[in-house]
N, C-alpha and C positions, 0 to 999 in steps of 0.2 A: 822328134826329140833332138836337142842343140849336144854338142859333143862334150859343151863344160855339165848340161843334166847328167850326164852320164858319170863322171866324177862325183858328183855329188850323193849320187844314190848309195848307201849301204847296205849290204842284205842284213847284219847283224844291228845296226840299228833301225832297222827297217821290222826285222821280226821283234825285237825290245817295244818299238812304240805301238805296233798291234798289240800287244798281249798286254801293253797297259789301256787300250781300250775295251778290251773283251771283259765279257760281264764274269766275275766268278765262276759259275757253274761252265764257261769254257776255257776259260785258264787253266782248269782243273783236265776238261776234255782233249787240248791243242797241243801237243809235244813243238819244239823249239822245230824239226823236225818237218810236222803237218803243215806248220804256216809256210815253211819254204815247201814244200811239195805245191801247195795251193798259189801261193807266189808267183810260182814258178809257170803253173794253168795259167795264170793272169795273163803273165808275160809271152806264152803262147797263143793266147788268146790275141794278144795287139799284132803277134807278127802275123798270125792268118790272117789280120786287116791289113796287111801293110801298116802297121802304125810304128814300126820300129825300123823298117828302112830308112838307111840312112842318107840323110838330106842336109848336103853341105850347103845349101846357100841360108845365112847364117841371117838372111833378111826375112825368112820366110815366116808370117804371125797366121798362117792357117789353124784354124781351128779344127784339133782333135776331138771329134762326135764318136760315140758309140751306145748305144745302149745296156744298160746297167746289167737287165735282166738276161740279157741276151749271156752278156759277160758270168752270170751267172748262172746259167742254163749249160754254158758251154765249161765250164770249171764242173760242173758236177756230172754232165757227161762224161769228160775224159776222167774222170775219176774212177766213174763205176767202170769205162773199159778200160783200166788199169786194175780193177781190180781191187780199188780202194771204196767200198760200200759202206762204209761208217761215217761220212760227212753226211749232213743234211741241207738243205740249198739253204733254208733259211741261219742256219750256221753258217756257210761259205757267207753270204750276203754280208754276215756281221764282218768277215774278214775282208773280204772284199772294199768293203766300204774304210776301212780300216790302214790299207792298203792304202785305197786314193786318197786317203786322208794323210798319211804319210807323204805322198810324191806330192801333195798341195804342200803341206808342211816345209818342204825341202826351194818350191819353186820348179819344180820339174813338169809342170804345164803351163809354164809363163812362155 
């Protein structure tokens, strides 16, 4: 991630354009709240890849890989050892995906 992605990112617009993806019946489910909690799993998730160290050579165009599911599996585990047992994967998935849809949105995988 380049140091100007980083300025760009907002979490308050970033939980705004998820919860106008989310289907009804989880709008109703997702407190403002839940989506940063689970945000936040994501964002844990990239730093145990090393995917958020930071890399000042400002030339680098390597491609960030991970798997979706993996990303998905690992948000719903630390969930349940936090203690939070009311998401379901395929609920995170819809956030999740919501999520990258957001950092595509912004330019923050360019």
């Amino acid at each position: 991630m380049k140091k100007e992605d980083e300025l760009l990112y907002d979490d308050d617009q970033s939980v705004h354009f998820i919860k106008n993806q989310l289907p009804d019946d989880l709008k109703q489910k997702f407190t403002d709240d839940d989506i940063i909690y689970i945000v936040d799993l994501i964002y844990d998730f990239y730093d145990s890849k090393g995917l958020m160290d930071n890399n000042d050579d400002e030339d680098d165009d390597s491609v960030v890989d991970f798997d979706e599911d993996e990303l998905i599996n690992f948000v719903v585990h630390n969930a349940v050892t936090d203690g939070v047992n009311k998401y379901k994967a395929e609920d995170i998935a819809v956030i999740v995906q919501a999520e990258l849809d957001y950092c595509e949105s912004i330019g923050m995988f360019e």
